[in-house]
VMD Tcl script that draws the C-alpha trace (Angstrom):
set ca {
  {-1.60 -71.56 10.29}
  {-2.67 -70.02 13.64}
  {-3.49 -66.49 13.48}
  {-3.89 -63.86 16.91}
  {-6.92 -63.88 17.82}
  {-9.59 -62.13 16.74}
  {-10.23 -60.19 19.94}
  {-6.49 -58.96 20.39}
  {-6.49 -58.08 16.84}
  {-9.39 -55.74 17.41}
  {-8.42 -54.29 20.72}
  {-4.58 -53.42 18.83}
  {-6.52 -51.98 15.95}
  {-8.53 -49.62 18.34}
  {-5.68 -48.33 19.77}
  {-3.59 -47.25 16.78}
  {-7.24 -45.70 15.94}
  {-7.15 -43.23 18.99}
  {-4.15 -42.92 18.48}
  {-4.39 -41.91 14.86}
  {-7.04 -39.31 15.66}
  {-4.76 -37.68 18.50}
  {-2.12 -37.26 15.95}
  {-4.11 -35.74 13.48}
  {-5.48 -33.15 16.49}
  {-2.26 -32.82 17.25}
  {-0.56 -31.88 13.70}
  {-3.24 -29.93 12.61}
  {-2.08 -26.47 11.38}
  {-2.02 -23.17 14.20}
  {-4.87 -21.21 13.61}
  {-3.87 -17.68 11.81}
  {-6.25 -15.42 13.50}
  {-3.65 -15.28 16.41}
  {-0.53 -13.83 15.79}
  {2.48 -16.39 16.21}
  {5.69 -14.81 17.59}
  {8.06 -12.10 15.30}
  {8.88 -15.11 12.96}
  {12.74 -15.20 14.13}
  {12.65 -11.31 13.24}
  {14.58 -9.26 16.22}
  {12.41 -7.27 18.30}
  {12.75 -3.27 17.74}
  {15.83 -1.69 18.70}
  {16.53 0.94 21.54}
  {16.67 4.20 20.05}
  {20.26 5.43 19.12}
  {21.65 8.63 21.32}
  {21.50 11.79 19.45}
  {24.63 13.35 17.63}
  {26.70 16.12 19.43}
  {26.46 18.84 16.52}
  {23.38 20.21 14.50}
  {24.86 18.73 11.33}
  {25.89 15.70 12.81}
  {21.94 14.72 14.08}
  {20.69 16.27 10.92}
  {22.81 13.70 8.78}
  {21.62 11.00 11.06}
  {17.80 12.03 10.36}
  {18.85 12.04 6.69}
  {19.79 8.42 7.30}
  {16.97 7.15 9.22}
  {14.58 8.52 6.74}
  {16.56 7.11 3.82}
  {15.81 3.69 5.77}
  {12.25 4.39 6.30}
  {11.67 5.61 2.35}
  {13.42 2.21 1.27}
  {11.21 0.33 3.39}
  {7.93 2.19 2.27}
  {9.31 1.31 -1.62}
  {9.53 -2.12 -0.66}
  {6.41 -2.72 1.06}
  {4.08 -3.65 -1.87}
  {2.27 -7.10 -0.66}
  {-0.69 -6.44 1.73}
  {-4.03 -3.72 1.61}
  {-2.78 -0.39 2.88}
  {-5.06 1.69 1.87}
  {-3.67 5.32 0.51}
  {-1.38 5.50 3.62}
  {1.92 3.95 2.06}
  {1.69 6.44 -0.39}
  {1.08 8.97 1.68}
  {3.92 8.26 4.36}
  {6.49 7.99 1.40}
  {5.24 12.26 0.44}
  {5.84 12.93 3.77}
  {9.03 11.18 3.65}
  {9.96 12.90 0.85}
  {8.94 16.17 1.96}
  {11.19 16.08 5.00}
  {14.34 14.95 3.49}
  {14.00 17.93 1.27}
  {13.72 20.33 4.90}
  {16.81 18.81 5.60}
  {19.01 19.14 3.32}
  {17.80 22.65 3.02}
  {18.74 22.57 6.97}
  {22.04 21.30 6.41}
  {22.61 24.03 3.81}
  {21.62 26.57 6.37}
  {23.72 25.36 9.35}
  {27.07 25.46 6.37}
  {26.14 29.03 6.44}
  {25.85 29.58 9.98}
  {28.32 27.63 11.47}
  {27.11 29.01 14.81}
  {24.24 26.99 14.71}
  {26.14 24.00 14.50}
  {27.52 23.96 17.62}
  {24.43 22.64 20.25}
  {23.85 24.57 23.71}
  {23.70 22.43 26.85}
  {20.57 21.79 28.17}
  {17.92 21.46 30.04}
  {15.56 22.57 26.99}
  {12.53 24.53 27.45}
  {9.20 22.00 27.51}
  {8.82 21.40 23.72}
  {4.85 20.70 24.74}
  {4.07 21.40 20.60}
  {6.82 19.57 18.50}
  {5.68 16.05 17.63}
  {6.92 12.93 19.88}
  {7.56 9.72 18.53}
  {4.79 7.33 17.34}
  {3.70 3.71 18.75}
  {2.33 1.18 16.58}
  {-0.86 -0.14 16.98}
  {-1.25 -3.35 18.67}
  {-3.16 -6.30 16.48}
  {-3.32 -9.65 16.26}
  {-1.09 -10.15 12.99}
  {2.71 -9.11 12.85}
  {3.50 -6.52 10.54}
  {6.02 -7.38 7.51}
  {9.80 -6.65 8.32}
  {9.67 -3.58 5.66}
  {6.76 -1.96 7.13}
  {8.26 -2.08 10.28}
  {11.89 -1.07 9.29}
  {10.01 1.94 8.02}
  {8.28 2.84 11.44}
  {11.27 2.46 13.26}
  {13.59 4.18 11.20}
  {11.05 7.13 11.14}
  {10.88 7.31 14.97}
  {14.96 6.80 14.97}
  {14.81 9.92 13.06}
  {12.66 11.93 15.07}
  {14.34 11.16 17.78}
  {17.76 12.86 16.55}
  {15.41 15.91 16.37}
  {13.71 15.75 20.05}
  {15.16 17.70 22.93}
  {15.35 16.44 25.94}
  {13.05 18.17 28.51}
  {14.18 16.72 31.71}
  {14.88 19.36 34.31}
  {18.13 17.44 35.12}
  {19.30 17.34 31.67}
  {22.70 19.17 31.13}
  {23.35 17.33 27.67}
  {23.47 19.36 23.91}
  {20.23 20.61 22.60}
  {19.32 21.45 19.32}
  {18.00 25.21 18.25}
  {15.12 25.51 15.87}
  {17.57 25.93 12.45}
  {15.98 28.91 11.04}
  {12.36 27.31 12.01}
  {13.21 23.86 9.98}
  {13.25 21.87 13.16}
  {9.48 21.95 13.31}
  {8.66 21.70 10.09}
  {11.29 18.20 9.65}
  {9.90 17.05 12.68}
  {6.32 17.48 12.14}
  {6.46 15.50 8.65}
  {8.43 12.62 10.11}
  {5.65 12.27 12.30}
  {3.41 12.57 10.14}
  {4.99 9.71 7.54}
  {5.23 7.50 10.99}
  {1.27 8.29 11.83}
  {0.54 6.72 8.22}
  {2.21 4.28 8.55}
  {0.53 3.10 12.00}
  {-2.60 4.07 10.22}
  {-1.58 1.39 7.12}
  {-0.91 -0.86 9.38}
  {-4.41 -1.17 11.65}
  {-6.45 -0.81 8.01}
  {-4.53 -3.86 6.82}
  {-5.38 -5.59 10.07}
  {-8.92 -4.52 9.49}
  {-9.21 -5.83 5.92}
  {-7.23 -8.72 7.39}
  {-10.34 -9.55 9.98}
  {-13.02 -8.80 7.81}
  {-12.11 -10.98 5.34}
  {-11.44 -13.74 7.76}
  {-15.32 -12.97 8.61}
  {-16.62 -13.05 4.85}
  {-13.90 -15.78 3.23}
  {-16.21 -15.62 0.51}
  {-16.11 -11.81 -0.55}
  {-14.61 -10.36 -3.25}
  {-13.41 -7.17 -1.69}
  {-9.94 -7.14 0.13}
  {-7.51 -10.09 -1.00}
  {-5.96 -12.11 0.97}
  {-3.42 -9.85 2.99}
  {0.49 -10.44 2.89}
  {2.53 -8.37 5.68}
  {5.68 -7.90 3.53}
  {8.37 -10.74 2.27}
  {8.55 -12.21 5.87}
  {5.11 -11.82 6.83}
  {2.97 -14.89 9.40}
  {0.93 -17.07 7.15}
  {-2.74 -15.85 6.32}
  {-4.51 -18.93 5.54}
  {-6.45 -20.50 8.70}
  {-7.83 -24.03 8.85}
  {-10.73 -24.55 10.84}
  {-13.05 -27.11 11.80}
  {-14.71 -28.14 8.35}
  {-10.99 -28.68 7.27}
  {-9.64 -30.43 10.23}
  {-11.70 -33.90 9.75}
  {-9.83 -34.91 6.91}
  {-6.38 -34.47 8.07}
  {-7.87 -36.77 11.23}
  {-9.34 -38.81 9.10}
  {-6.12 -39.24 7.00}
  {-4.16 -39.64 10.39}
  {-6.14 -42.59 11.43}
  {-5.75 -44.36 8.34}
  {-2.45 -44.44 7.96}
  {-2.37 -45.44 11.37}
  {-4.58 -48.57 10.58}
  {-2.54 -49.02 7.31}
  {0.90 -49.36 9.31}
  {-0.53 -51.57 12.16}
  {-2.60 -54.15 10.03}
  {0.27 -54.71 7.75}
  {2.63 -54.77 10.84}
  {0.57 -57.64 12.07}
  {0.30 -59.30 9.24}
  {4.02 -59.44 8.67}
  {4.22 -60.43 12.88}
  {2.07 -63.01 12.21}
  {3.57 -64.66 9.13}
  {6.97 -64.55 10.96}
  {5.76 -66.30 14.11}
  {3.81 -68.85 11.86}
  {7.45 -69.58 10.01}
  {9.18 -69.84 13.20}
  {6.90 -72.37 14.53}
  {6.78 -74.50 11.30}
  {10.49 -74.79 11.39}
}
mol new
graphics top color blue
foreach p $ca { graphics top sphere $p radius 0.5 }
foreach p [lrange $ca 0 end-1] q [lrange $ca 1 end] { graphics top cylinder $p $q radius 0.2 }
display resetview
């Protein structure tokens, strides 16, 4: 039975070789340490317009921070730190100013109805909060929660333009202040839970072997944490290349045999 030749053999062998170890380069797992895009999660949201009336933007708030405190309750996977618990006080704490608002402006009905603008420069009363920028994506609860809490604070924020002529709010017996300074406070936490994650995040990416700070999960939709470097790359090349030799040696065995056949007959 004639068989291909020995050199052919080799040179076909070589080539499903390289190409075996360009496959395995190839299909080797994205590194974790760089954050892959939102994970099919929409990007935030413009901020909604503010009501027309005082109740109207306070129910709104109510709303947003009803959002935000279902979010905080749900975001349990991942090292925070004190800060979850801390946003959800604050959280907490300024629902309570509001409905205490909403009581007020039932009693003063006057207050209800909003003046037109332009508002005097509000230079003290918090503004809304940005999120710190890292290299993992935060879990879709955690940032439902930061982006309800600015939603809110925004219902509560006069505009300051010179040009503005639109409805502004009045200070609701002083509760204005005091809502908006503990959203902002709840949406400061939450930025602040969100770079000490990242932090535990990259130090335990330094120190795989430490005990201290788990391996950290941004929420039920979170990126993957695990990373595969080079000490773990060599045997998903070497298991590449191999199968590659597996599938061409039997395919030229089986070539082989066939041709042989043909020939005898």
């Amino acid at each position: 039975m004639k068989t291909i030749f020995p050199q052919k053999l080799l040179s076909i062998v070589l080539r499903f070789c390289v190409f075996g170890l360009v496959a395995g380069l190839v299909l080797l797992p994205v590194r974790a340490d760089v954050a892959p895009p939102f994970s099919g999660r929409k990007p935030p949201q413009p901020l909604p317009q503010p009501a027309p009336t005082a109740q109207a933007r306070l129910e709104a708030a109510k709303t947003f921070l009803e959002t935000a405190q279902t979010g905080l309750n749900k975001t349990t996977n991942g090292d925070y730190g004190e800060f979850i618990d801390q946003a959800k006080e604050d959280v907490g704490n300024a629902l309570t100013k509001i409905r205490a608002a909403l009581a007020y402006v039932k009693e003063h009905p006057e207050e209800n109805k909003l003046k037109n603008g332009p508002s005097p420069a509000e230079d003290g009363l918090p503004k809304p909060v940005a999120l710190p920028s890292t290299n993992r994506v935060p879990g879709v609860n955690i940032l439902t929660a930061a982006n309800a809490l600015n939603a809110a604070l925004n219902q509560l924020i006069n505009n300051p333009a010179t040009d503005y002529k639109g409805p502004i709010l009045g200070d609701l017996g002083g509760s204005r202040a005091k809502i908006m300074t503990d959203i902002a406070g709840a949406a400061t936490k939450v930025s602040s839970a969100i770079q000490h994650a990242a932090e535990v995040e990259a130090k335990r990416r330094q120190n795989p072997n430490s005990k201290t700070g788990g391996t950290l999960q941004f929420g039920q939709e979170s990126a993957p944490t695990s990373a595969i470097g080079p000490e773990k790359a060599w045997p998903n090349i070497f298991a590449s290349t191999a199968l590659s030799l597996a599938f061409s040696l039997g395919g030229l065995h089986y070539f082989d045999r066939r041709r042989s056949s043909t020939r005898s007959q």
